[in-house]
C-alpha positions as CSV (number, residue, x, y, z in Angstrom):
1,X,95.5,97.7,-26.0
2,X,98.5,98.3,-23.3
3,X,100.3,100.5,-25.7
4,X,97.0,102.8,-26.0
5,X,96.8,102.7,-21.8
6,X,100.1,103.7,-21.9
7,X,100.3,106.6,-24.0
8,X,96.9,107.7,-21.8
9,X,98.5,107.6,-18.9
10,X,101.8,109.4,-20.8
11,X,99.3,112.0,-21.4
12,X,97.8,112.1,-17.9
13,X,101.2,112.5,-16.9
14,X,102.5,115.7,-18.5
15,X,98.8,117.2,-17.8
16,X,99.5,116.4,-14.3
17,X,103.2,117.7,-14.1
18,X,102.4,121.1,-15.9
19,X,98.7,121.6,-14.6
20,X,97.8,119.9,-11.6
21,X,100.7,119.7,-9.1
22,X,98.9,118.8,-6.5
23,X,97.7,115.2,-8.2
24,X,101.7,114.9,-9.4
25,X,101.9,111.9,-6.8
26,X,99.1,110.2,-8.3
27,X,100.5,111.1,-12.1
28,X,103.7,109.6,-11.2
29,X,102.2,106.6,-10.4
30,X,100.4,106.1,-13.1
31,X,103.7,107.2,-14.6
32,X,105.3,104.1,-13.3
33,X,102.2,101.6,-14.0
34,X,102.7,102.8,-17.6
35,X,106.4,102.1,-17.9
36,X,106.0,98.7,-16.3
37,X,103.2,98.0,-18.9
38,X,105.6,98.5,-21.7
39,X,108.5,96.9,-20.5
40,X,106.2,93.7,-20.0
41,X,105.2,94.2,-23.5
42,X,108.7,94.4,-25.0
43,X,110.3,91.1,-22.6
44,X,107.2,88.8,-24.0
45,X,108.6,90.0,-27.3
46,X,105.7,91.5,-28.5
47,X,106.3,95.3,-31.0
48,X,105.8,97.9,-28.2
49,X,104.8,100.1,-30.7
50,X,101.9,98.3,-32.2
């Protein structure tokens, strides 16, 4: 479930930095929510990937 949130937001991301510059703050965010989603995936030990 967080990995599929993630690579959403991965999307949204790269839509938002070639498309939409002016929501790129609000990508980024997201961005950052994503990457902190996964790293609290991979320190419980759980596959990242799954």
């Amino acid at each position: 479930m967080l990995t599929t949130i993630a690579f959403i937001l991965l999307v949204l991301w790269v839509f938002g930095f070639v498309g939409f510059h002016v929501l790129g703050g609000f990508i980024h965010i997201l961005l950052v929510v994503a990457v902190i989603l996964f790293l609290i995936r991979v320190i419980r030990g759980q596959n990242p990937l799954e």
